[in-house]
C-alpha positions as a LaTeX table, in Angstrom:
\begin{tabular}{lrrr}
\hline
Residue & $x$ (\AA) & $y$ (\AA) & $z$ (\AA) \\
\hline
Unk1 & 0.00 & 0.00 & 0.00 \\
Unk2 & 1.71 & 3.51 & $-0.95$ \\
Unk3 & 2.73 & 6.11 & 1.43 \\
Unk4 & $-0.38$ & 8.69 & 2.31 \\
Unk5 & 0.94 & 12.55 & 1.47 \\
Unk6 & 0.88 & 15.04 & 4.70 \\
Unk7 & $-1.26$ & 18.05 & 3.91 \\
Unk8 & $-0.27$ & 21.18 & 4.18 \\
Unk9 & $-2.16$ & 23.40 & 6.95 \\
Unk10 & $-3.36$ & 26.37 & 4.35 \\
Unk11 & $-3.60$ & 28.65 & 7.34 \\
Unk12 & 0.06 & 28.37 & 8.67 \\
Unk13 & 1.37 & 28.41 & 4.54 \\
Unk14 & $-0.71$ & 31.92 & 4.25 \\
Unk15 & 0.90 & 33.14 & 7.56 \\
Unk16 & 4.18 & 31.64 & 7.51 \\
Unk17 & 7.48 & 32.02 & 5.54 \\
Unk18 & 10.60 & 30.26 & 5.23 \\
Unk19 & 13.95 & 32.30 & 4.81 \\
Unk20 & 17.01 & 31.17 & 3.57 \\
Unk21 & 18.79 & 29.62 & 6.97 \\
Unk22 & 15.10 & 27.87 & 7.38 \\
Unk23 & 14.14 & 30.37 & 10.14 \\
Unk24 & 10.40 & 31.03 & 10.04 \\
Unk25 & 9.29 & 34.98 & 9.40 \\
Unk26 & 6.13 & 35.66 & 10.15 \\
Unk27 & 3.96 & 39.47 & 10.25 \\
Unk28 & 3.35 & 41.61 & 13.21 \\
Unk29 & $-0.22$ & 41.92 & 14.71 \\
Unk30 & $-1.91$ & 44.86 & 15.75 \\
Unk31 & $-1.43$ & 46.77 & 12.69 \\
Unk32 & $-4.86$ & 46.95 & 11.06 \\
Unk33 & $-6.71$ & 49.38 & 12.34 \\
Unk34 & $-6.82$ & 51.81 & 15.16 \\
Unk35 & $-3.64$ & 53.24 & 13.81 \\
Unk36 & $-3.99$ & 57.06 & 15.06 \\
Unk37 & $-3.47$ & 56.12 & 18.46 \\
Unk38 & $-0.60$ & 54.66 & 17.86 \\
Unk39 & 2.58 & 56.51 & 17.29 \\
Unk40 & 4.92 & 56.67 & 14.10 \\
Unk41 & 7.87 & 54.68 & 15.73 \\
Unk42 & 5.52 & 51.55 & 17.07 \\
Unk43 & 4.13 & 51.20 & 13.35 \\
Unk44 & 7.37 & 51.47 & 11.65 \\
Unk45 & 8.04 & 48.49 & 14.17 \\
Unk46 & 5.28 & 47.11 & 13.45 \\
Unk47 & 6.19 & 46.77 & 9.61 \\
Unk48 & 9.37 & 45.10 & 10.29 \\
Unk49 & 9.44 & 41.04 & 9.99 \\
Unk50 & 9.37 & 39.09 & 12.84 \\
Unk51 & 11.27 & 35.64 & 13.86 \\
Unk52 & 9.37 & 33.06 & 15.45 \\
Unk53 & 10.63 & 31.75 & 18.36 \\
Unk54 & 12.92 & 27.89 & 18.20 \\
Unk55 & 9.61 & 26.09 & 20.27 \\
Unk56 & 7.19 & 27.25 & 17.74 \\
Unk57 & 9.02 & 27.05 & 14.46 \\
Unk58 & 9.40 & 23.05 & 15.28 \\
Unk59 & 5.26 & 22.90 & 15.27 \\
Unk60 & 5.46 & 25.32 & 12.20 \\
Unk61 & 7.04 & 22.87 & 10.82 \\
Unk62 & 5.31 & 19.95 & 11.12 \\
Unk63 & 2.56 & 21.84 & 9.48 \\
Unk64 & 4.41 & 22.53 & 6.98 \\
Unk65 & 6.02 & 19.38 & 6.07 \\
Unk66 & 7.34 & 20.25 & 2.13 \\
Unk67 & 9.06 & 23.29 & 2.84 \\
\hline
\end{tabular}
C-alpha cells in the first residue's frame, strides 16, 4: 500500500514564511486598524518582519512538512 501525502495546513502556509537559513518569518499583529493612536515609531516596528521563536518554528514545521 503507498505512502499517504501530509497536507499542508493552508492557514500556517498563508501566515508563515521560510527564509534562507530555514528560520520562520512571520507578520506583526496589531497593525490593522486603530492606527492614530498609535505613534509613528511603534508602526514602523510594526512593519518590520518578525522571527518566530525555536519552540514554535518546530510545530510550524510539522505543518508545513514540504518546505
Amino acid at each position: 500500500m503507498p505512502k499517504m501525502k501530509l497536507k499542508t495546513k493552508k492557514g500556517v502556509k498563508k501566515r508563515f514564511s521560510f527564509s534562507k537559513k530555514n528560520k520562520v518569518k512571520r507578520d506583526h499583529a496589531n497593525k490593522g486598524h486603530l492606527k492614530a493612536s498609535k505613534n509613528a515609531k511603534r508602526k514602523r516596528n510594526l512593519r518590520k518582519i518578525a522571527v518566530v521563536c525555536k519552540s514554535e518554528t518546530k510545530i510550524i514545521k510539522t505543518l508545513m512538512p514540504y518546505n
